[in-house]
C-alpha positions as CSV (number, residue, x, y, z in Angstrom):
1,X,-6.4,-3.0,24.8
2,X,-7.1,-0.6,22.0
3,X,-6.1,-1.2,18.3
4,X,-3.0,0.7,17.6
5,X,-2.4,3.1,14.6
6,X,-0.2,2.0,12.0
7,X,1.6,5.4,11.8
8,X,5.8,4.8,10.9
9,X,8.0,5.1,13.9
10,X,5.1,4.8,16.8
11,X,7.3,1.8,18.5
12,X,8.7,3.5,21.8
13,X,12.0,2.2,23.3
14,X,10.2,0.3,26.1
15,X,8.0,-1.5,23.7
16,X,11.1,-2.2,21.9
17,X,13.2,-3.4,24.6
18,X,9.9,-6.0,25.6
19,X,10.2,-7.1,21.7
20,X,13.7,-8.0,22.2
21,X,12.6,-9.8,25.5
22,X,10.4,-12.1,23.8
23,X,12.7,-12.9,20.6
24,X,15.5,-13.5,22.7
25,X,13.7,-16.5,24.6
26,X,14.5,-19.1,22.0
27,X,18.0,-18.1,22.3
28,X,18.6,-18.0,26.1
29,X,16.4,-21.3,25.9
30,X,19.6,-22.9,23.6
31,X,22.6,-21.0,25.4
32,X,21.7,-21.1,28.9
33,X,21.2,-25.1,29.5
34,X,24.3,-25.7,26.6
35,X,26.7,-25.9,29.7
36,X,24.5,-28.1,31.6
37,X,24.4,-31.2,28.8
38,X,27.0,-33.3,30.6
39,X,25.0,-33.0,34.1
40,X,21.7,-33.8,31.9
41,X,23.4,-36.9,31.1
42,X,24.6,-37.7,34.2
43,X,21.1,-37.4,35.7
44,X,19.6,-39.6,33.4
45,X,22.5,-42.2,32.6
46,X,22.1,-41.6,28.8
47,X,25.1,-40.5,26.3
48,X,26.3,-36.7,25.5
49,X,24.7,-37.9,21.6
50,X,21.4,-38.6,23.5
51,X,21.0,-35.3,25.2
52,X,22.4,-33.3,22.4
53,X,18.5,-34.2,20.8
54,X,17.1,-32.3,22.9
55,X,18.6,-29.1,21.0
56,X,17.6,-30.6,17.7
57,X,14.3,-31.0,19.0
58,X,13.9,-27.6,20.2
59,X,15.5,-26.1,16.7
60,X,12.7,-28.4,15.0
61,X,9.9,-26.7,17.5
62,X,11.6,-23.7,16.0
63,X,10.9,-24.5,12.8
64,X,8.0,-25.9,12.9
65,X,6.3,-23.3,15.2
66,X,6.7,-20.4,12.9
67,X,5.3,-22.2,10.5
68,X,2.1,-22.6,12.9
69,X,1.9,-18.9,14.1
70,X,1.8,-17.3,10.5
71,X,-1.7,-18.0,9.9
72,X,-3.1,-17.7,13.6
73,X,-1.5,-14.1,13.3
74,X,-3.7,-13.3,10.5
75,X,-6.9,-14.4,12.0
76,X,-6.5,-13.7,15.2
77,X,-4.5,-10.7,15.3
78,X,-0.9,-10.5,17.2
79,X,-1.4,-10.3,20.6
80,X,-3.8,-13.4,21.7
81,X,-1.4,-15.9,19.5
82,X,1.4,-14.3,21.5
83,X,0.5,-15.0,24.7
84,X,-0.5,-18.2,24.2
85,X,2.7,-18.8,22.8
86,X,4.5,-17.3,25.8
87,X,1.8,-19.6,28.0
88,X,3.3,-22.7,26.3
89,X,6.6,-21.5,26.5
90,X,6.0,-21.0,30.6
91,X,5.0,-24.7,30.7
92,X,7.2,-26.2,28.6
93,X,10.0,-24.4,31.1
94,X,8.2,-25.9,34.4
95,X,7.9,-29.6,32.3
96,X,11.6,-29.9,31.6
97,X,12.2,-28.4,34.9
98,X,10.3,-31.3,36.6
99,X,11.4,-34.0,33.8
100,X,12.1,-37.5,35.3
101,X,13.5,-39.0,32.2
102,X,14.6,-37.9,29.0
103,X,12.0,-38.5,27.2
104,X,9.8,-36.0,29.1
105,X,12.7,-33.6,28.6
106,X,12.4,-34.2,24.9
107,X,8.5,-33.4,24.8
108,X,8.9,-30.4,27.3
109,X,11.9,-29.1,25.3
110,X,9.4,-29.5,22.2
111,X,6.8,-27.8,23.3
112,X,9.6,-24.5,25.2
113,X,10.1,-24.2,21.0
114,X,6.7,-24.2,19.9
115,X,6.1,-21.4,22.8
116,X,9.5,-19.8,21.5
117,X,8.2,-19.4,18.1
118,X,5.7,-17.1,18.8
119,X,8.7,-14.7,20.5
120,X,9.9,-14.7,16.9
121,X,7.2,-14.7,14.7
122,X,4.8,-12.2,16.8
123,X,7.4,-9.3,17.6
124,X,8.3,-8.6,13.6
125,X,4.7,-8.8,12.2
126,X,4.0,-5.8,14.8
127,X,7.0,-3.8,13.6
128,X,6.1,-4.5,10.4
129,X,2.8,-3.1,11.3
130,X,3.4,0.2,13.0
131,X,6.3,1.3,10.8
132,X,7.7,2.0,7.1
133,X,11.0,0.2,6.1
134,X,13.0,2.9,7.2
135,X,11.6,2.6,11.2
136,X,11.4,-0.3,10.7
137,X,14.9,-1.0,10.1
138,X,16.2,0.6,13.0
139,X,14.2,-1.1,15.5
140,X,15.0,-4.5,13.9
141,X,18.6,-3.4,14.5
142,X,17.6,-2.3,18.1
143,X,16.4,-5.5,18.8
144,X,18.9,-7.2,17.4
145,X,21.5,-5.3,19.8
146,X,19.3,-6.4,22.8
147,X,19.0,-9.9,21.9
148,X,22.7,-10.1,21.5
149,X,23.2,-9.1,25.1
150,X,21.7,-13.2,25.4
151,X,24.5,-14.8,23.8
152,X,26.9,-12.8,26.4
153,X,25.1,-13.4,29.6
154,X,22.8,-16.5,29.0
155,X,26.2,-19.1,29.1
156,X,27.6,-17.4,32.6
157,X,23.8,-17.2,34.0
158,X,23.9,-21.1,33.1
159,X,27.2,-21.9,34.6
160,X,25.8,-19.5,37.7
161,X,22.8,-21.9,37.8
162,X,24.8,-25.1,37.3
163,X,26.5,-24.7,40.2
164,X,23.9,-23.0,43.0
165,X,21.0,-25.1,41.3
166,X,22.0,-27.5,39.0
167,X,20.3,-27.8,35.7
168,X,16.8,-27.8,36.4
169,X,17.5,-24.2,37.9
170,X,18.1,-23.2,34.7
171,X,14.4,-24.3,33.0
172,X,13.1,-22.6,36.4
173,X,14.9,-19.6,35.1
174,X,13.7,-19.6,31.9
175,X,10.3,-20.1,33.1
176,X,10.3,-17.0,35.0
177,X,11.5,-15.1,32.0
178,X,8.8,-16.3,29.7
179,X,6.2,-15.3,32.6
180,X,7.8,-11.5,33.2
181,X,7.0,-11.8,29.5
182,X,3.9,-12.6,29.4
183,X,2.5,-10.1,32.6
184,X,4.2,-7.7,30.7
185,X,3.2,-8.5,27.3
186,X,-0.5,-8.3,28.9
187,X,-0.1,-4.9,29.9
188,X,2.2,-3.1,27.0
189,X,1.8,-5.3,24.0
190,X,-0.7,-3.5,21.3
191,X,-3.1,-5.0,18.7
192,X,-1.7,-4.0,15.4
193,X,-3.7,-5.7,13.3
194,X,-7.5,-4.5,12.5
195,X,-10.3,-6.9,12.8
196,X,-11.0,-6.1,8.7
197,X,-7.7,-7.1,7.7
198,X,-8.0,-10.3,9.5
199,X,-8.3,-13.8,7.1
200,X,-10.1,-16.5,7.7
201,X,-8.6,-19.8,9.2
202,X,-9.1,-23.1,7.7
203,X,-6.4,-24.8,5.4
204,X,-7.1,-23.8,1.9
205,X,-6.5,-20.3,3.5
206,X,-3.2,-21.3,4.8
207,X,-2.0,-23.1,1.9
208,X,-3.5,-20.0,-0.6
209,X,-1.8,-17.1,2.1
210,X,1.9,-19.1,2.0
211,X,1.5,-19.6,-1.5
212,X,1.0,-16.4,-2.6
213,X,3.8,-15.5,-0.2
214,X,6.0,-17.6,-1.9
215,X,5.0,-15.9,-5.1
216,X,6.4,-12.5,-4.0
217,X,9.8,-13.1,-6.0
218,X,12.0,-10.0,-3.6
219,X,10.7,-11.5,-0.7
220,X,11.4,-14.9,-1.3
221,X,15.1,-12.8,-2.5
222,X,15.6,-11.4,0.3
223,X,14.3,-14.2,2.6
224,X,16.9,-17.0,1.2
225,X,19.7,-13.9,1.4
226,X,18.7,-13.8,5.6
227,X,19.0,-17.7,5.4
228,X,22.2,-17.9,4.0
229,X,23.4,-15.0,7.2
230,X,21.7,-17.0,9.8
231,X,23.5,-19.9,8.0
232,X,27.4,-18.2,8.4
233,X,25.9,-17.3,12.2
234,X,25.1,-21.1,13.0
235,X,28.3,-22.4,11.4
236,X,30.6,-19.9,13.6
237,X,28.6,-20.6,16.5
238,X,29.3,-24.7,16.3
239,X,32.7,-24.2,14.4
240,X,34.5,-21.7,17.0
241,X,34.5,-23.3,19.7
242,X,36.8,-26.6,18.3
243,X,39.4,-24.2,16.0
244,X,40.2,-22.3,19.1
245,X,40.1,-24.8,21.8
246,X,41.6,-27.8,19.3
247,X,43.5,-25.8,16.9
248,X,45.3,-22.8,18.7
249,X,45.2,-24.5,21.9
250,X,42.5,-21.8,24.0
251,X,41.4,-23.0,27.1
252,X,37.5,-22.7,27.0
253,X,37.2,-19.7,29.9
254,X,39.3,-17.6,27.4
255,X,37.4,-18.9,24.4
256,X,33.9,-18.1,26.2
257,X,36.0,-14.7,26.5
258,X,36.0,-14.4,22.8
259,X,32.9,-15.5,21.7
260,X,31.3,-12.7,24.4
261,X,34.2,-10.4,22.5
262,X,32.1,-11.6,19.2
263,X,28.7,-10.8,20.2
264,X,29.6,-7.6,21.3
265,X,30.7,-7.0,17.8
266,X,27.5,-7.8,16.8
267,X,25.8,-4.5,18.7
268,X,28.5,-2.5,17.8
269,X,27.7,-3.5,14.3
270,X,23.8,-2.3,15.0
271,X,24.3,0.6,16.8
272,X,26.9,1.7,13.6
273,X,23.8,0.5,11.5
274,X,21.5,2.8,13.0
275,X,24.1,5.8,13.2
276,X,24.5,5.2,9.3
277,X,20.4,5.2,9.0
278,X,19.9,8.6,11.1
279,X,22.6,10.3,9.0
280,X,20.2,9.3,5.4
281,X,21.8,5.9,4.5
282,X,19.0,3.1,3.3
283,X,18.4,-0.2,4.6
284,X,19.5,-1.7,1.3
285,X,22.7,0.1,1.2
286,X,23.7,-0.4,4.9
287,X,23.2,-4.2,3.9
288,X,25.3,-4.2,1.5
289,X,28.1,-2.4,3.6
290,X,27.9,-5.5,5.8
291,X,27.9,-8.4,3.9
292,X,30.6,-6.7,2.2
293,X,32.8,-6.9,4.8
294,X,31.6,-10.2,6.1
295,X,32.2,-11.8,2.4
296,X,35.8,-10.2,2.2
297,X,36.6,-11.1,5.9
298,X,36.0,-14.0,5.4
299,X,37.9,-14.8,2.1
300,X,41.0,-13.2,3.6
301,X,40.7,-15.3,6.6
302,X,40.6,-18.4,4.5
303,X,43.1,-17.2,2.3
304,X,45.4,-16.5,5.4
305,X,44.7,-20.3,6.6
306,X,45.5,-21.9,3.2
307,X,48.7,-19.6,2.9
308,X,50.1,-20.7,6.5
309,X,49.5,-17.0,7.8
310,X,46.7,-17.4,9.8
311,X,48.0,-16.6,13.7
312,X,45.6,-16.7,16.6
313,X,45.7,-12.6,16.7
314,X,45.0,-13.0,12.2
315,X,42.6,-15.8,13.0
316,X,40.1,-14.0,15.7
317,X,40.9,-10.2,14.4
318,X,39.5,-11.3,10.8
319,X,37.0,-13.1,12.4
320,X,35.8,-10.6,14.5
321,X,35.2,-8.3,11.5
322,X,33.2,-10.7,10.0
323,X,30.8,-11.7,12.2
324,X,30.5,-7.6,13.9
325,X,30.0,-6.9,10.4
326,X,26.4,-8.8,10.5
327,X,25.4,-6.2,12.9
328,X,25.0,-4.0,10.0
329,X,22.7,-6.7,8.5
330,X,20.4,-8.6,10.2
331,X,17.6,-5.6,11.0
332,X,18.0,-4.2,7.6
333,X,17.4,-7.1,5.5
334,X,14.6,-7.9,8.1
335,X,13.3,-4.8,7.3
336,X,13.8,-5.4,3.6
337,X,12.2,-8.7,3.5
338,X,9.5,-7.4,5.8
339,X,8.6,-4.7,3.5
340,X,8.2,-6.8,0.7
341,X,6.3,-8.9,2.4
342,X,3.2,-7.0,1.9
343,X,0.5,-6.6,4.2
344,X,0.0,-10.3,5.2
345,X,2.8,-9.9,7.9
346,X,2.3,-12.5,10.2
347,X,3.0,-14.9,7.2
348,X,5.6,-13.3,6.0
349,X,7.1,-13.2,9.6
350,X,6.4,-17.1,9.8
351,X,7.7,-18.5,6.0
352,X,10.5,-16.1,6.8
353,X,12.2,-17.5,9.9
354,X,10.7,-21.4,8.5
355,X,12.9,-20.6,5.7
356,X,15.6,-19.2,7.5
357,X,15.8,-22.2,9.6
358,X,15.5,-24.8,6.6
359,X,18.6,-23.0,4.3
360,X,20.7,-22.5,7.6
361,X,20.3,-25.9,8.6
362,X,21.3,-27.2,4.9
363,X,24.4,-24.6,5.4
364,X,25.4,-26.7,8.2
365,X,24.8,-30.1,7.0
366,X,26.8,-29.2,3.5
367,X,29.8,-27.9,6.0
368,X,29.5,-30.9,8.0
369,X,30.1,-33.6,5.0
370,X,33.9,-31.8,4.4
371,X,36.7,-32.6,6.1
372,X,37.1,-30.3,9.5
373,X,39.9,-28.0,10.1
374,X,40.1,-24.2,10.6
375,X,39.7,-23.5,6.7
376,X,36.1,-24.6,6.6
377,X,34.3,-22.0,8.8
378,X,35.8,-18.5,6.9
379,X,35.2,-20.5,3.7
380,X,31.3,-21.1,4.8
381,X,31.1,-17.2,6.0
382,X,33.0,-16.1,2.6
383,X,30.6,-18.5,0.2
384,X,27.4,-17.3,2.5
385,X,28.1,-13.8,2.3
386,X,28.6,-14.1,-1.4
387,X,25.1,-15.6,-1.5
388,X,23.4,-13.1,0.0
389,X,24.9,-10.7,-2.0
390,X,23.8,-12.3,-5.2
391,X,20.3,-12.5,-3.7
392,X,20.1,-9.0,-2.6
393,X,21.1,-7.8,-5.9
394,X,18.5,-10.1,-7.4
395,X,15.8,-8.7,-5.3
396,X,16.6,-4.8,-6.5
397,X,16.5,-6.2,-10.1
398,X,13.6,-7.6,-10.1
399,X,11.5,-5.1,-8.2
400,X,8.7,-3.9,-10.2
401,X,7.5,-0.3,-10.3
402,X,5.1,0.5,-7.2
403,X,6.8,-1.9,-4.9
404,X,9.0,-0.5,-2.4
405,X,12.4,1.6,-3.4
406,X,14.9,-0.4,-1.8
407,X,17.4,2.3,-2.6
408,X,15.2,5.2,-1.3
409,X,13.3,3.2,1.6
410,X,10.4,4.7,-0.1
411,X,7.7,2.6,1.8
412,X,4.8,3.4,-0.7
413,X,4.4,0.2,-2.2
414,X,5.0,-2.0,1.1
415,X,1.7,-3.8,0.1
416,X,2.6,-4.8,-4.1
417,X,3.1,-8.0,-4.7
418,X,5.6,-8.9,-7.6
């Protein structure tokens, strides 16, 4: 495989649609086995609490893993830590597949999220690579329309699964995915990184290359702005499901209606993202636009429960808006953030999705300490959009001459550090 030319917009739609592929494992991994947890605990004769681990242990192997690809990105370029994360992902697939307890489910659902990691971490540093902010943004926002299409399909590909198969169909399912990835990603996936930009590997390296990433003051802005979104994302995903079925009474084939209604939204909101982008609009004020809405959706929405106005038709319209109104966001601030990453971008891909694991999951633990009830969920979107606002605004403040023009997506000074 040849090293590719970093030349802005030289990601082709197929490339892009492989991209999507990969960062849409960790979410088919999570949605796809959600409806199988009661059979998981019937297999095993454990508790619905004790299977429910083995999502917090993939959302650790999550976490944790990004943190591990950063610096193997850097050394050894994108594509070899990429396969061997799609290699571990493959076998962590076949070992909870073949699991006889749960214990060996917990260590194969482990190491599926250290091999998932790589589908995050990997795909942005390359698109960060081969294009300026401005290409950049729209295929963000391209791949975040096709990984949306997971949420839809991955719960009724489950249920599918559940009953021709039963649950280990599923894992043999996902393991086929990650290895149509991986012949794939043999055959299409370039090297964007030159051999003399590559770092060294040892860990004063690490510690000095995540350090001096942390350093970068509007992309540690704009990184904590994406945490607080993925934050508002996590708390509708966990949250909708009980106000609709509990509190307006929706039986959960309708609900799973809605929520497939919802992610829609979401690739409506890219594909108006990147309509907005082609006709001149920059990343930074297309970001804007949507946390705009999603902050004021979600006010009114709370605002409409407190007052006694808040219907089922208020409830999910208001909703709706809000969360299609992150498809506006999350691949321009990912552009953003990426851009002022500089030209370390495999650890700025990593301490970016690390830290927008870590503030989501605080976002959830604060919501969980209040007392439930359909006021808490638009009152976490409203107080999350707020914060990203404030961050965003904080980034363009503080960015110093020769870094990148948020405003004009001039990509110039992609590389200056703060």
């Amino acid at each position: 495989m040849t090293e590719a030319t970093t030349r802005p917009g030289t990601v082709g739609m197929a490339l892009v649609v492989l991209l999507a592929l990969l960062t849409a494992l960790d979410a088919m991994a999570i949605d796809m086995y959600l409806p199988g947890m009661p059979m998981i605990a019937q297999t095993y004769g454990v508790s619905a609490g004790s299977v429910q681990q083995t999502l917090s242990v993939f959302l650790a192997g999550l976490a944790l893993g990004q943190c591990l690809y950063g610096p193997l990105l850097e050394r050894f370029g994108r594509r070899m830590p990429l396969m061997v994360g799609l290699v571990i992902f493959v076998a962590g697939s076949v070992g909870a597949a073949l699991a006889p307890t749960l214990e060996w489910l917990l260590v194969a659902r482990f190491a599926q999220a250290i091999g998932a990691a790589a589908g995050l971490v990997a795909p942005r540093a390359i698109v960060a690579d081969l294009c300026d902010v401005k290409s950049s943004a729209r295929i963000f926002s391209l791949l975040m329309q096709v990984m949306m299409v997971a949420p839809v399909l991955a719960p009724m590909m489950g249920g599918f699964l559940l009953e021709h198969g039963g649950w280990r169909g599923i894992f043999w399912v996902l393991a086929a995915f990650g290895g149509i990835g991986l012949v794939w990603s043999l055959v299409a996936i370039p090297e964007s990184l030159a051999p003399e930009r590559r770092t060294p590997l040892n860990a004063g390296s690490v510690m000095r290359g995540y350090l001096a990433q942390s350093r970068r003051r509007v992309f540690m802005a704009y990184t904590l702005a994406g945490g607080f979104v993925l934050g508002s994302l996590f708390t509708y995903i966990s949250a909708a499901a009980f106000v609709f079925t509990e509190h307006f009474g929706m039986t959960p084939t309708h609900f799973s209606y809605l929520f497939a209604a919802n992610s829609v939204g979401l690739i409506i909101g890219g594909t108006l993202a990147n309509k907005l982008a082609a006709g001149g609009m920059t990343p930074a004020r297309i970001t804007f636009i949507g946390l705009g809405l999603h902050a004021l959706a979600g006010t009114l929405l709370f605002l409409a429960v407190m007052t006694g106005m808040a219907t089922l038709e208020a409830y999910a319209a208001l909703l709706a808006v809000a969360i299609g109104a992150l498809g506006l966001v999350f691949g321009n601030l990912t552009a953003l953030t990426m851009n002022a990453g500089g030209v370390r971008a495999g650890v700025a891909s990593a301490l970016m999705g690390t830290l927008h694991y870590l503030v989501a999951a605080m976002v959830g633990y604060l919501a969980s300490l209040v007392v439930q009830g359909p006021h808490v969920m638009p009152l976490v979107l409203a107080l999350c959009g707020l914060a990203a606002i404030a961050l965003c605004r904080l980034a363009g403040a503080i960015a110093e001459p020769g870094a990148c023009d948020e405003v004009s997506g001039d990509p110039s000074g992609a590389g200056a550090v703060d």
